[in-house]
C-alpha positions as CSV (number, residue, x, y, z in Angstrom):
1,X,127.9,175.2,78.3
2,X,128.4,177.6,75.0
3,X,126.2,180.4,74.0
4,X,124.4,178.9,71.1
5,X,125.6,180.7,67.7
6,X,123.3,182.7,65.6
7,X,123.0,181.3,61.8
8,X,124.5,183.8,59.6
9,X,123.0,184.6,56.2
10,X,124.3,184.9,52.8
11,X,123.6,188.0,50.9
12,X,121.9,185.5,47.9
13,X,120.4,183.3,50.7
14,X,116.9,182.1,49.9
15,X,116.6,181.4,54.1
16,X,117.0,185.2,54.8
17,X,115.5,186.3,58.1
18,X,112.0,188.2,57.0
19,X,111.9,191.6,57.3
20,X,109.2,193.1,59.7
21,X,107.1,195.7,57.7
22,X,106.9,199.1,59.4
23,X,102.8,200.0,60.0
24,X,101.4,201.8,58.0
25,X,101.0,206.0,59.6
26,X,99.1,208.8,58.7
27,X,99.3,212.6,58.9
28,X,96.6,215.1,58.7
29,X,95.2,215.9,55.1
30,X,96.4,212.4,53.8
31,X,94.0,211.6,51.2
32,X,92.9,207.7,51.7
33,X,91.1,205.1,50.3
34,X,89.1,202.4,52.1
35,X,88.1,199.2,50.9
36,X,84.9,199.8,52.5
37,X,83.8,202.9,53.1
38,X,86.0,204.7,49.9
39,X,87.4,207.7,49.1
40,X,88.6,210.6,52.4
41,X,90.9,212.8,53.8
42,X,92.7,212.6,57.2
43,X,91.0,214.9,60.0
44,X,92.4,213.4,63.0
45,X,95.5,211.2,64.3
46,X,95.4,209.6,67.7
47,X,99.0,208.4,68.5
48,X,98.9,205.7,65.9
49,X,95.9,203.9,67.9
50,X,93.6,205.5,65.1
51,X,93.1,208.0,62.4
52,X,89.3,209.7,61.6
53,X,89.0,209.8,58.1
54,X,86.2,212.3,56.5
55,X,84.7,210.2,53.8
56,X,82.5,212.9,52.4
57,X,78.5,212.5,53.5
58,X,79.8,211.0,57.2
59,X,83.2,210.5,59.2
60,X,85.0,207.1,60.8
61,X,87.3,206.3,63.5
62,X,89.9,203.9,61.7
63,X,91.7,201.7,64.5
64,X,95.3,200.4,64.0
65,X,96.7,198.2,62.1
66,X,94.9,199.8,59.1
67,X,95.0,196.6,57.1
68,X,92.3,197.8,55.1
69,X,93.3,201.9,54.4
70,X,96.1,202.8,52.0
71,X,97.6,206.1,51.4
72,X,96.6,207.7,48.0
């Protein structure tokens, strides 16, 4: 019984493999915005399981994947 062969792909192929999109990290003193909460900074990283973001008036514990936080 043969190994079954991988397809290979064209460079101009349409049916190219997708690419998996890295997720998303942050560093301390990242500035952020939130679709919720707004405007912060970056206090604290936990191992990318979670940031704490200061949003000004009261702070947030941002759990991975951060689907909602982007890097300003």
């Amino acid at each position: 019984m043969k190994k079954p062969i991988a397809p290979r792909h064209l460079p101009t192929s349409p049916f190219k493999p997708a690419a998996v999109p890295l997720p998303k990290q942050f560093a301390l003193g990242d500035r952020v915005t939130h679709d919720e909460f707004g405007l912060g900074r970056v206090v604290g990283v936990e191992d990318e399981i979670a940031v704490l973001v200061d949003f000004g008036p009261h702070q947030e514990r941002i759990m991975s994947p951060y689907s909602r936080m982007t890097r300003l």
